[in-house]
Each structure stands twice: as C-alpha cells, then as structure tokens.
C-alpha positions as CSV (number, residue, x, y, z in Angstrom):
1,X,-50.4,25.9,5.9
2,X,-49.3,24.2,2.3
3,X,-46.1,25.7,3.0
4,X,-45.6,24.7,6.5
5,X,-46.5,21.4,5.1
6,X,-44.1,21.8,2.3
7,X,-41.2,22.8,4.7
8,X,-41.5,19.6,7.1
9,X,-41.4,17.4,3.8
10,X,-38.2,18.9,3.2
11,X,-37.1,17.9,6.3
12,X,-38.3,14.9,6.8
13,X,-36.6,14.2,3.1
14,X,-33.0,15.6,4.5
15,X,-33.6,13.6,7.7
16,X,-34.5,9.9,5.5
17,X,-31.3,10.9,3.4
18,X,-28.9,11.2,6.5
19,X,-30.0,8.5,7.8
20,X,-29.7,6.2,4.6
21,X,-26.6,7.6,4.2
22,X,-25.2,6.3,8.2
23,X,-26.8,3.5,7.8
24,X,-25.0,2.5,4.5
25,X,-21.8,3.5,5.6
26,X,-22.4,1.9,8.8
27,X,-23.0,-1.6,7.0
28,X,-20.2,-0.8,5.0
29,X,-17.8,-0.7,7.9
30,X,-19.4,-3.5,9.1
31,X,-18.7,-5.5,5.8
32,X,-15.5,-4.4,5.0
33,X,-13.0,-6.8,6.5
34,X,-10.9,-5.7,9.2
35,X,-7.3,-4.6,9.0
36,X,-5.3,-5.6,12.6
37,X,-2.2,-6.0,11.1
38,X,0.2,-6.4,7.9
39,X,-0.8,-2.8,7.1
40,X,-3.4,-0.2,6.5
41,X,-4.3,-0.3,10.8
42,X,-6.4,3.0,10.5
43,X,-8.9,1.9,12.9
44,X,-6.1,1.3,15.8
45,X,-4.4,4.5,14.2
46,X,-7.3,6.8,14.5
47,X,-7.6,6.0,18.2
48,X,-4.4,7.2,19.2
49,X,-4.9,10.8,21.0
50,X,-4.3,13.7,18.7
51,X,-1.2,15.4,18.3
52,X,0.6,12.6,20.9
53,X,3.4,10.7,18.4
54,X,6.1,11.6,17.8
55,X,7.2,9.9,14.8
56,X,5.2,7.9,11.9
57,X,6.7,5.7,10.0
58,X,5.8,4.7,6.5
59,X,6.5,2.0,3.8
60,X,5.5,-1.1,2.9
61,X,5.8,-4.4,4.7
62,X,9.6,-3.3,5.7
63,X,8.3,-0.7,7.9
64,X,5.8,-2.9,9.5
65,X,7.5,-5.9,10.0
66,X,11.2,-4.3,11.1
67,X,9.8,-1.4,13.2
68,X,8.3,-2.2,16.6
69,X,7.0,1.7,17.9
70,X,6.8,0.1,21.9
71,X,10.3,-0.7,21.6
72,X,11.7,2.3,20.0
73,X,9.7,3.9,22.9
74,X,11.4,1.7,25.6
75,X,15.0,3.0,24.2
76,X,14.2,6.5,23.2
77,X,10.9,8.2,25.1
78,X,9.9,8.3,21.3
79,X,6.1,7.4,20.7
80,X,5.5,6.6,17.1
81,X,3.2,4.5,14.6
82,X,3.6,2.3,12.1
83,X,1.0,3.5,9.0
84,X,2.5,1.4,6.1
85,X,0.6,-0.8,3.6
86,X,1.5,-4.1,2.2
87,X,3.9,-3.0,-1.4
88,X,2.7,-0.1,-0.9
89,X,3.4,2.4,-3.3
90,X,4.8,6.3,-3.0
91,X,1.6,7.2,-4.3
92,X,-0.7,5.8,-1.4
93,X,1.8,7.0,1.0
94,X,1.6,10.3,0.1
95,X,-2.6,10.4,0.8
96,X,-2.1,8.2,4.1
97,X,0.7,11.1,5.0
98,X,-2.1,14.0,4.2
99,X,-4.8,12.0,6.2
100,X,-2.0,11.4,9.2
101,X,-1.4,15.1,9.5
102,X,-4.9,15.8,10.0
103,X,-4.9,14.1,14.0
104,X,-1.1,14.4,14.4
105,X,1.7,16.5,14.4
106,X,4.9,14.4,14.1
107,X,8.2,16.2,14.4
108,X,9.5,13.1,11.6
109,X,8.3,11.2,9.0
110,X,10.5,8.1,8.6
111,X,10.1,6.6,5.2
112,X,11.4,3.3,4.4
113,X,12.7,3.1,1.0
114,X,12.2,0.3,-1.1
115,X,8.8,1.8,-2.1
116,X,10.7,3.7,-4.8
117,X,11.2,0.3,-7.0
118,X,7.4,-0.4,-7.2
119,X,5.4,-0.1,-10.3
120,X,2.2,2.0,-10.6
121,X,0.0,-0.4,-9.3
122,X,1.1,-3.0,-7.0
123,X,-0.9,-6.2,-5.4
124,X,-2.4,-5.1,-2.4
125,X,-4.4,-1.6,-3.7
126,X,-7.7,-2.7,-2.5
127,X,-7.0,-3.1,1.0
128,X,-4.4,-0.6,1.8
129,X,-7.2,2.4,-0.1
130,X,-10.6,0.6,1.3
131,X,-9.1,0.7,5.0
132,X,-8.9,4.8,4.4
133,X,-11.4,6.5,7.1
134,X,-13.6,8.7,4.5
135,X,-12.2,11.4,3.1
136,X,-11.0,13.8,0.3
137,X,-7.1,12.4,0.8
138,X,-9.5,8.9,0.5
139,X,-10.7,9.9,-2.7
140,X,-7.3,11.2,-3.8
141,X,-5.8,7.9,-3.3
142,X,-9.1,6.3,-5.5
143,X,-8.0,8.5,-8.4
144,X,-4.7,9.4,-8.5
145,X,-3.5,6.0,-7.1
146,X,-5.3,2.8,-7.4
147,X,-6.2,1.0,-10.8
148,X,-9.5,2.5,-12.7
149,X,-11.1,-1.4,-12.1
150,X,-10.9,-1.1,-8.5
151,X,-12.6,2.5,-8.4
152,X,-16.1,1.8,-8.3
153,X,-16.0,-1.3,-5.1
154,X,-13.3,1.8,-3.5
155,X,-16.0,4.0,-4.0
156,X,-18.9,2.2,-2.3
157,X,-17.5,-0.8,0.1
158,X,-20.9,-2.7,-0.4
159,X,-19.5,-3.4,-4.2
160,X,-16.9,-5.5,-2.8
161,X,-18.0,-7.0,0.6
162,X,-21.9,-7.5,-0.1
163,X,-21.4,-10.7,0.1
164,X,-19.8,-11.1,3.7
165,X,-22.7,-11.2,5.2
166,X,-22.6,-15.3,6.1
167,X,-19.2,-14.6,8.0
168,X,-20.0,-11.5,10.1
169,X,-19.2,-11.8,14.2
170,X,-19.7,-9.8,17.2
171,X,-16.3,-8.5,16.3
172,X,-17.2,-7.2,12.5
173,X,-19.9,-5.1,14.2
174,X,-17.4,-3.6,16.9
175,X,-14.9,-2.3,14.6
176,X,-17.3,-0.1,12.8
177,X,-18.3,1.1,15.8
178,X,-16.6,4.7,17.1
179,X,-14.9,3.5,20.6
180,X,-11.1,2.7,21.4
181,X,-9.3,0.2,19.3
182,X,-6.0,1.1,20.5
183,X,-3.5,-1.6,20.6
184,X,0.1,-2.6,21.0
185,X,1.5,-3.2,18.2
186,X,1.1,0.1,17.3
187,X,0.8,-0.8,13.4
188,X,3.3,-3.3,14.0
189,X,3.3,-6.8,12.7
190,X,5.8,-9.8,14.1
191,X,6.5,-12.8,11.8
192,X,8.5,-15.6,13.5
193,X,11.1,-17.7,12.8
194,X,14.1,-18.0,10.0
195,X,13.3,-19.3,6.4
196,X,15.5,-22.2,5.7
197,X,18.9,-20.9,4.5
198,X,17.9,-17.4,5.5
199,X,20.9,-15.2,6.2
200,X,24.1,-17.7,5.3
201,X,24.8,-15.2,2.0
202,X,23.2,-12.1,0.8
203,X,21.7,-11.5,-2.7
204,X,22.8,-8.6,-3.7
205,X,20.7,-7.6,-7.3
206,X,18.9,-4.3,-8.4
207,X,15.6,-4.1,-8.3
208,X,13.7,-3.8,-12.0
209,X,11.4,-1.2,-12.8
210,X,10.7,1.0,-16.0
211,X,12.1,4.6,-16.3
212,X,8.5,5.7,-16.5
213,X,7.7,4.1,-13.0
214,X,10.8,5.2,-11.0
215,X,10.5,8.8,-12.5
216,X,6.8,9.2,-11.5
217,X,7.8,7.8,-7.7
218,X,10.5,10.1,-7.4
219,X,7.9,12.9,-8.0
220,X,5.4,11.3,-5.6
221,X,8.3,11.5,-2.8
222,X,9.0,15.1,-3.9
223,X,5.6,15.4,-2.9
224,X,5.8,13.9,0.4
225,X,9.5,15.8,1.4
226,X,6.7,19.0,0.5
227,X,4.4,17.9,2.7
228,X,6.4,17.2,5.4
229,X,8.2,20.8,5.2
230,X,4.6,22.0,5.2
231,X,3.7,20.6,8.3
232,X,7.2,21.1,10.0
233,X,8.2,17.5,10.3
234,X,11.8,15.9,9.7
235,X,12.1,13.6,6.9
236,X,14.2,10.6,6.9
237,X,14.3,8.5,4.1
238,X,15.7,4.9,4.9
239,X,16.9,1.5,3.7
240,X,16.6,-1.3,6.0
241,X,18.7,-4.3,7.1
242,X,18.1,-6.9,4.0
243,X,19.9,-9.7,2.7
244,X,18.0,-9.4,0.0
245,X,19.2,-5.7,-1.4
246,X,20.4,-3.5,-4.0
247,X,23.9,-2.2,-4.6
248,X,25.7,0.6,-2.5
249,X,25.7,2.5,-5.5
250,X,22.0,2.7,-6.1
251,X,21.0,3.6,-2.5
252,X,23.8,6.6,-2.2
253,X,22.0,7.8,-6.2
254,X,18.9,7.8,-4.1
255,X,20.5,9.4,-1.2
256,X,21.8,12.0,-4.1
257,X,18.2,12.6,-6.1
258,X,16.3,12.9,-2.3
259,X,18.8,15.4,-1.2
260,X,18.7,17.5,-4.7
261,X,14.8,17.6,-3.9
262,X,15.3,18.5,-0.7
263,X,18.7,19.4,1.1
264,X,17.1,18.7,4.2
265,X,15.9,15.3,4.0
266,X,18.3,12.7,6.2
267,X,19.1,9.9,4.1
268,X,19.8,6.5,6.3
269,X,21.3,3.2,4.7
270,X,21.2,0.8,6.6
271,X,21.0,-2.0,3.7
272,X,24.5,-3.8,5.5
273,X,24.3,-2.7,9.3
274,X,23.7,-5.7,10.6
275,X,26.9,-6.1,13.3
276,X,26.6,-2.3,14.2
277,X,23.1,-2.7,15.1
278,X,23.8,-6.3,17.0
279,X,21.9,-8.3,14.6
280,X,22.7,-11.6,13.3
281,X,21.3,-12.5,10.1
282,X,21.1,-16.2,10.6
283,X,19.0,-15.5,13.9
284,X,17.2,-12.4,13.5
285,X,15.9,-12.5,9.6
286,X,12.4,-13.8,8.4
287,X,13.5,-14.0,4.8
288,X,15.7,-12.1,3.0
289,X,14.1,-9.1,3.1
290,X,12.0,-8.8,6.4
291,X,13.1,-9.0,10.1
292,X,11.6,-11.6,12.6
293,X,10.4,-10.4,15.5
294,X,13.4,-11.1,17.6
295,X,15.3,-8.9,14.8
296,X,12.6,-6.2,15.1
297,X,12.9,-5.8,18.9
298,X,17.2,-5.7,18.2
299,X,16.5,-3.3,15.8
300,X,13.6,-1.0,17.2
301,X,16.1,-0.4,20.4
302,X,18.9,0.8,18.0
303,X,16.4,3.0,15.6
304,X,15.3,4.8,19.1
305,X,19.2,5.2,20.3
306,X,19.9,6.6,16.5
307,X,16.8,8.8,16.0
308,X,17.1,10.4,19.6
309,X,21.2,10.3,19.3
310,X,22.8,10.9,15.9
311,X,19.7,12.2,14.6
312,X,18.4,14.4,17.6
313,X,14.9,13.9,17.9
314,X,13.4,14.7,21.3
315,X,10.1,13.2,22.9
316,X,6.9,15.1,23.5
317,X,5.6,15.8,26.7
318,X,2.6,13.2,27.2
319,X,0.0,13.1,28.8
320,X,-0.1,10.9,32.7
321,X,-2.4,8.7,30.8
322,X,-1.3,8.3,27.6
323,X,2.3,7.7,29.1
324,X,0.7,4.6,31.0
325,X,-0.7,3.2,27.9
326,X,3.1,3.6,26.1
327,X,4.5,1.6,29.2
328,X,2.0,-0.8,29.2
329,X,2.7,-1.7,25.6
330,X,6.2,-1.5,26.4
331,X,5.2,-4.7,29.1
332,X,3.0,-6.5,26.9
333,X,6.0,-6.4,24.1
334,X,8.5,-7.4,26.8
335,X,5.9,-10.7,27.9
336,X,5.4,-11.6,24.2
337,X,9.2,-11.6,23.8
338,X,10.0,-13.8,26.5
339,X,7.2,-16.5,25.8
C-alpha cells in the first residue's frame, strides 16, 4: 500500500510540474508582445503548411520591406516567406534557417546581403531571439548570438514582459493560442511614401565595420551556404536596389569570398538595377535604403520572372487549398495596391 501510495505522489508531482510548466509558458506567450510585422513573424510563419514554400528569404529589414512573397507568387507560381529580423545579424539568421528547415523544405534560400556589414550585436536582439517558437536552435541563438545581458529575460519571457499585464487584449491571449495565424503579407512589411529628396542622387559610401566583425560574419554565412547544401536548397546571396549603397567593388569581393566558400552559391547584385527592373527611384523608394510599397510590388514581379527565368527555379505542386489561400493573398495585395 505505502508504495502504491508512494507511486501516485510521483505522479501527481510530474502531473503539478507539467502543468506549471504550460501554464508559465502559456502566460509567457501571452505576455510577450506580438510580432505582425517588421520582422521575426514566427507565429504567421509557423502556420504555413509544412513542406509548401518554395523559397525563404532572409535578411534584415531589406528583405522585409523590398520582398512582397504574394507578388513574386502572382509572376512566378513561386510561394515563399519572408523570415528576416529588423538589423538582423548572420548569426540569428543562421538559427531562424535551422528552425525553418524543421516545417519546410525550400528548394532556395535567398539571402539579402547587407547583413554582412553588421557588428556582433545589433539593436533589435530582443525581439528578433524572444519571437523564436522554443527550441534548441532558440537557445542557440540565446548563446551563440545575442548579448550575455539579454540572456536571462531570453531565457524566461516573464523577465521581460511581467509587467504587461495592464495592456493585455483579447488579441494578446489569441496569439499564444495554437490556431491559424496565417496572413498576407507573408512576413512582408509595406512602408509608404518617398522621404523628402529620396532618390534625386545616390550615396554611394562603404559600410564601416571592424575586421573582427566582418571576419566572424563571413564564417556565420559559411555556415548557412552548409546548411543549405545539407538540406538541398539553392543559395542566393543578394544586394538589393539602394540609393544608399556600397561600391561595385565591394559587392563583386563578396561575390568572390561567397563563391570561394561555396562554388555553388548565386551571387545577385542588384545595388544599381533600378531601369532594368522598371523602378524609378524618385517614385518607388522609401529612403535610401528601403523600397516603398509601390517599389516592392515593381520589384517582387521582377524577382519572380528572375528566380523562375535566369535562375530556374520551378514551383511545387500545391495543394487545391493551399493554392486558394496563395491566390487569395495575391487579391488582397492587388486591393491594397489600388486603394
């Protein structure tokens, strides 16, 4: 009998302790802020059906402000996601990469550039690693690549967002709950309008970081050009329309160290496309670095002509349903457009 006894204590003990632990990390999703757009979209990501996209493109905010996924769709048949984090460096993209390939199976991995100029730690650490779904690739990025400060609130959301409590709405406790949070934007985010003085002249300047720093993200991308290999996924490695860029000669010595790591990797610039990819800089630039969203749509049509064209990627079969949902974001894009 004292054992029986003994036994359902046990139990009862594992039972209290998984339930503790849900409910903790059930508040903690609760508290945590959500993350709809300018990056880090892992609740809308993590709803997309398994093994259905075709490409994922990563970055910082010039992957998630240039590249609109419905709209490379329309052109191309090519589904895709934006999973980019505001200055977001190699070192995070490489654990968001690890966690992507464990729901989908891109055939490429499209990697926006500018990421290489970053320093160690950038501004935005605690919201692109917090947004992380839990994880071993989460706690990667908590050691290996976010600032020993920000480790303990990383490791235990409450440290951090305790103090929400007084804002919380109906829509905090939704997104912590396990249901469909697809959307549109697919990771996207638009900005509108032109800056004043926005595209009249380029500025045309290196970017400034240490030795130190641009040697240890070259080995972070060496890393990611593994990965991809591993998982059988084209990588493209990219520089984006900007007014605000470096010289030709430092993107084709990145083109050169990217293809010495890997003689497979497609090296894109596309720093000073602008008239063959039919946008105007005066019309279709935020700043000098980012698109608007009429530049985005211009330039999402191109990138899925030039991904399923010069660089021969093909779409995936779909399924009848998920197909609907593309062309349905494909409509909703087309409305927002012409408001």
């Amino acid at each position: 009998m004292r054992t029986a006894h003994k036994g359902r204590e046990a139990v009862y003990a594992v039972v209290f302790l998984l339930l503790t632990a849900f409910l903790i990390h059930f508040a903690a999703g609760v508290l945590r802020p959500g993350q709809n757009s300018y990056g880090s979209t892992w609740n809308a990501f993590l709803s997309e059906p398994e093994d259905s996209l075709d490409v994922i493109y990563l970055g910082s905010s010039y992957a998630y402000c240039d590249v609109n996924p419905a709209l490379v769709y329309k052109s191309s048949g090519l589904t895709g996601y934006v999973m980019a984090g505001s200055e977001q460096p190699l070192s995070i993209t490489y654990w968001y990469l690890r966690e992507i390939f464990r729901t989908q199976s891109p055939s490429a991995v499209v990697l926006e550039a500018t990421s290489l100029f970053f320093a160690q730690y950038q501004n935005y650490t605690q919201q692109n690693v917090s947004q992380m779904p839990p994880s071993l690739n989460k706690l990667g990025a908590i050691f290996t690549a976010s600032e020993p400060e920000l480790r303990k609130g990383l490791l235990f959301d409450l440290y951090f967002y305790h103090s929400r409590w007084k804002e919380l709405g109906p829509g905090d406790v939704e997104k912590a709950l396990p249901i469909d949070h697809r959307d549109e934007r697919k990771g996207y985010t638009p900005v509108r309008g032109v800056q004043d003085g926005v595209g009249e002249e380029p500025y045309i300047a290196d970017r400034q970081i240490s030795e130190e720093d641009y040697a240890a993200n070259l080995e972070w991308l060496g890393k990611i050009m593994s990965l991809c290999r591993e998982h059988g996924a084209q990588m493209i490695l990219t520089v984006h329309p900007s007014y605000t860029r470096c010289r030709a000669e430092t993107y084709a010595r990145i083109g050169e160290e990217a293809k010495a790591m890997d003689p497979d990797v497609i090296f894109c610039d596309w720093s000073d496309s602008f008239e063959e990819i039919g946008l105007v800089p005066t019309k279709h630039l935020y700043d000098g670095g980012h698109l608007n969203r009429e530049g985005a749509a211009v330039f999402s049509a191109w990138l899925g002509r030039e991904l399923t064209g010069e660089l021969g990627l093909k779409p995936r079969t779909q399924s009848e349903e998920n197909a609907a949902a593309w062309r349905e974001a494909v409509n909703a894009w087309e409305e927002n457009l012409s408001a």
